[in-house]
C-alpha positions in Angstrom: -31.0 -13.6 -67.9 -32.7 -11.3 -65.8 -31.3 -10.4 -62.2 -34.1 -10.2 -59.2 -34.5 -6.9 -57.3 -32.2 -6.9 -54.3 -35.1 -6.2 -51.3 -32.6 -4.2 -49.3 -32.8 -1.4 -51.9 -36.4 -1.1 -50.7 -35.3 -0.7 -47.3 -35.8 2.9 -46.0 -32.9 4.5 -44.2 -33.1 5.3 -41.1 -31.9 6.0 -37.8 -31.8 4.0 -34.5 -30.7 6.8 -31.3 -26.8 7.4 -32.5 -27.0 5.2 -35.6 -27.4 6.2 -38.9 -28.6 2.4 -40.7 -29.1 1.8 -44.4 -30.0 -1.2 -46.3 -30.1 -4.4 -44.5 -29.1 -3.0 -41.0 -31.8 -0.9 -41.5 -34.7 -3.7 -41.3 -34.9 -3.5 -37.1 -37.1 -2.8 -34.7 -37.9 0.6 -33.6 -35.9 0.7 -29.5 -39.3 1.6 -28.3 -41.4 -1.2 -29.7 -38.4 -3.7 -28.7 -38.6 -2.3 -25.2 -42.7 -2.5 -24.6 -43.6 -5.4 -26.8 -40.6 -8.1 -25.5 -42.3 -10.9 -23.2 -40.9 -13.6 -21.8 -37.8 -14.8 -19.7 -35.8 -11.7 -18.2 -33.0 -12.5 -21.0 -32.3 -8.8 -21.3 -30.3 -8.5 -18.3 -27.7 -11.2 -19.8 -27.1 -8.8 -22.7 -24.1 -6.3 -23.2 -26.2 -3.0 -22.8 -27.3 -4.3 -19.5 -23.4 -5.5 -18.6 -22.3 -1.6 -19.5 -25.1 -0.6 -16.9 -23.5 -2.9 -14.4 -20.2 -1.9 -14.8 -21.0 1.6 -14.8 -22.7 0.5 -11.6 -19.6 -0.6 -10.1 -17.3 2.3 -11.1 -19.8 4.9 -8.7 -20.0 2.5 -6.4 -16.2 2.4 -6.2 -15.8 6.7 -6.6 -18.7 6.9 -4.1 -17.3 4.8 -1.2 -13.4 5.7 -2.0 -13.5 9.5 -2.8 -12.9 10.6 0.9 -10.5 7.8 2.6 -8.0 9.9 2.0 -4.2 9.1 1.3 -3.6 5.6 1.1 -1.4 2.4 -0.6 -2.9 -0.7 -2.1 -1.0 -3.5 -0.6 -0.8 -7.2 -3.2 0.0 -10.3 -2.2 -0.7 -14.3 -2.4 -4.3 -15.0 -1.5 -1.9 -18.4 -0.1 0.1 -17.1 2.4 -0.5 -18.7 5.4 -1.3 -17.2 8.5 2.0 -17.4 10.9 4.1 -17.3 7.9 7.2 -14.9 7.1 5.5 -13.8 4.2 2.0 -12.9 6.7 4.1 -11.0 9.4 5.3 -9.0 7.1 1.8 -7.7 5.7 0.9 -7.8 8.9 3.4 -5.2 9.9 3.3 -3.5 6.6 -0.5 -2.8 7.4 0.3 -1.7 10.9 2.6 0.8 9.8 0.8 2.2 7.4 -1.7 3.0 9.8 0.1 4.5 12.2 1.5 7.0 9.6 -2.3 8.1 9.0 -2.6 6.0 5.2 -5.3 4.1 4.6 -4.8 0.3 3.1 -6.3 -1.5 0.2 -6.2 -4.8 -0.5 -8.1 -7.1 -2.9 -10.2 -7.9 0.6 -9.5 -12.0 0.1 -7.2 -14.2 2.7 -3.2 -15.1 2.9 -1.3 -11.4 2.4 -4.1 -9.9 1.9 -6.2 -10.6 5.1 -2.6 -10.1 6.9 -2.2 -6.1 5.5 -5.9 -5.5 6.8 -5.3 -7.0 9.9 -2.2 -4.8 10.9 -4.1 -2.0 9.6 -6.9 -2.5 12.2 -4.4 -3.5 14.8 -2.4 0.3 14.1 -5.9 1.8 14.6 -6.2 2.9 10.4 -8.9 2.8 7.7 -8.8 -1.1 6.2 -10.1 -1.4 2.7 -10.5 -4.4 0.6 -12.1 -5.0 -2.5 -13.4 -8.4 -3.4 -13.6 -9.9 -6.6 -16.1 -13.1 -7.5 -14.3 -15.7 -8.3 -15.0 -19.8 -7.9 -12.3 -20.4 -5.0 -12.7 -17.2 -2.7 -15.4 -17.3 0.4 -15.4 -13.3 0.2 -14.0 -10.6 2.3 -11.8 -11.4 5.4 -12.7 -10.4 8.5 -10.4 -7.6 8.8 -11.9 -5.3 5.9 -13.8 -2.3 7.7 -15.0 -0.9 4.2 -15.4 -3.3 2.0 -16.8 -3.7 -2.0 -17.5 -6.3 -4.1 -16.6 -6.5 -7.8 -18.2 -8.8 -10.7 -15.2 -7.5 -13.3 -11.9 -7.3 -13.0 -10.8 -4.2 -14.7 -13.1 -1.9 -12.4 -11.3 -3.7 -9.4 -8.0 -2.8 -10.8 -9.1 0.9 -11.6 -10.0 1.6 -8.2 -6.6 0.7 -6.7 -4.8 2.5 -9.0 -6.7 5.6 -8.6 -7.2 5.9 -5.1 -3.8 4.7 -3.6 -0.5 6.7 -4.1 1.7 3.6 -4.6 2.0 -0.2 -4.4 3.6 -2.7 -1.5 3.5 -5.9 -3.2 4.7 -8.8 -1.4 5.5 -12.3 -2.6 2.8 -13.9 -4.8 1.4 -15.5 -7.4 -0.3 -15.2 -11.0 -2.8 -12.3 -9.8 -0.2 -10.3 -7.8 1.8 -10.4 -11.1 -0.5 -8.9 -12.9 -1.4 -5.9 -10.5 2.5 -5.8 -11.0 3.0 -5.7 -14.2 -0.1 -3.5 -15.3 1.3 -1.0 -12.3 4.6 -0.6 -14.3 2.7 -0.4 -17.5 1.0 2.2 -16.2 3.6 4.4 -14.7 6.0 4.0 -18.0 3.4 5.1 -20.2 2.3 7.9 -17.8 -1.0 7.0 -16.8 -0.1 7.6 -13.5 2.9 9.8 -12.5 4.9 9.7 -9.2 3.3 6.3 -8.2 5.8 4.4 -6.4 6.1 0.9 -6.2 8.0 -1.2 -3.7 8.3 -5.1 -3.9 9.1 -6.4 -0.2 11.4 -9.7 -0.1 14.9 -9.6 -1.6 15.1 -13.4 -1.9 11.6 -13.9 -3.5 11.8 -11.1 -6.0 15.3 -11.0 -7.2 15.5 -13.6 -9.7 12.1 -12.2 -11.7 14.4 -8.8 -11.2 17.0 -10.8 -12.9 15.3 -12.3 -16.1 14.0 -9.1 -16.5 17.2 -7.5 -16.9 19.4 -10.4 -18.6 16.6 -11.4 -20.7 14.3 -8.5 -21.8 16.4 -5.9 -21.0 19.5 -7.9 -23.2 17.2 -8.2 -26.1 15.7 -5.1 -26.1 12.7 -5.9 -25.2 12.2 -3.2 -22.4 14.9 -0.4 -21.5 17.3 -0.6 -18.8 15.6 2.7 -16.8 12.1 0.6 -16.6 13.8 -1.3 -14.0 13.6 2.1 -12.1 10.2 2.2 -12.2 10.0 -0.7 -9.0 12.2 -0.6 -5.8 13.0 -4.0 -4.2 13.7 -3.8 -0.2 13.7 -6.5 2.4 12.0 -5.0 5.7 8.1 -3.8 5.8 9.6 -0.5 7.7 12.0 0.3 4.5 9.0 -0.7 2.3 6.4 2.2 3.8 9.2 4.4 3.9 10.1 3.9 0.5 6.7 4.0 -1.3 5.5 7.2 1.5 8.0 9.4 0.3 7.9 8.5 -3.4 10.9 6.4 -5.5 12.3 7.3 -8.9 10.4 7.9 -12.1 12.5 7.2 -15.1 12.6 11.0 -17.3 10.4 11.2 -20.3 12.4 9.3 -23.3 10.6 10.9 -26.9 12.2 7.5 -28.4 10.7 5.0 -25.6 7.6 3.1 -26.1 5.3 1.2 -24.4 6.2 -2.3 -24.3 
């Protein structure tokens, strides 16, 4: 019985930029003949290379217009909040505080808590900053952002409040304010960021998560007792700028403690 000649054998190595290709991954086109010879329908632009070109597009946008605001807070909250509400006064006055203590304020840029922060921080005379997102049920920035961006992804969004604010206000809200949350605390226990602050405002609202966190994960050992320091909980938007101005608790370095 005789066996046929595998034709990838006859394949010449070769190398594509970075690559190093042998055998069948080596039977491509050369980049440059890709790149002059493709006709047709603009497809390129829906393809990953072009996406990493995007969202390195976004991340200098995001250095270029953030680098010189200064100190400031990113400020979370429910994009449902309605305006007159509590929950709104409180943004309101946790924006105009801010202000008036010379901090910038970022928000994501869309309505409910979010508009409510930017407004107080125009109304305190301070630099407003909100940073949109596309998403199906959002008509854009609100009118109180005086420097605003708009984002296509999420995670170079998220980067940008992390690195240019020096700690979180995160009032009552839903699925998305949760997750700024949650990845904020991830970040600080695992020392991505250090001395970052963050303050939940509302008692009432926030207690009972504060609760299942500690007789749930903390009983079974899912997370450790001191990662409850890494978030303070106060009921007043005053309290709140004072506590996340002046810094809050870090947990000490644990060698035994990992992430979660």
């Amino acid at each position: 019985m005789s066996i046929s000649a595998d034709p990838a054998k006859n394949i010449q190595p070769r190398r594509k930029g970075p690559l190093e290709l042998r055998r069948k991954q080596a039977a491509v086109e050369m980049s440059d003949q890709h790149l002059l010879d493709t006709k047709g329908p603009g497809q390129f632009v829906h393809t990953d290379p072009w996406r990493v070109l995007r969202i390195q597009s976004e991340f200098v946008e995001g250095f270029g217009a953030l680098a010189d605001i200064g100190k400031a807070v990113s400020v979370f909250g429910s994009a449902r909040t309605k305006p007159g509400s509590v929950y709104y006064e409180m943004g309101v006055e946790v924006g105009r505080k801010l202000a008036e203590a010379g901090v910038a304020v970022i928000t994501g840029g869309g309505p409910g808590s979010m508009e409510a922060a930017n407004r107080g921080t125009v109304e305190g005379n301070g630099v407003s900053v909100g940073l949109g997102i596309e998403l199906p049920f959002e008509q854009g920035l609100n009118q109180w952002v005086d420097l605003g961006i708009n984002f296509r992804y999420f995670f170079a969004r998220k980067t940008m409040f992390v690195k240019y604010a020096q700690g979180f206000i995160v009032l009552p809200g839903g699925l998305g304010t949760l997750d700024e949350l949650f990845e904020a605390m991830v970040l600080v226990q695992t020392r991505k960021v250090t001395s970052f602050p963050i303050v939940l405002l509302g008692v009432e609202f926030w207690g009972p998560m504060i609760d299942w966190i500690r007789g749930t994960l903390v009983a079974e050992g899912m997370v450790s007792e001191k990662d409850l320091d890494l978030i303070q909980v106060v009921d007043s938007p005053a309290e709140a700028v004072e506590r996340v101005l002046h810094g809050g608790p870090v947990p000490p370095m644990n060698g035994e403690q990992r992430p979660e």
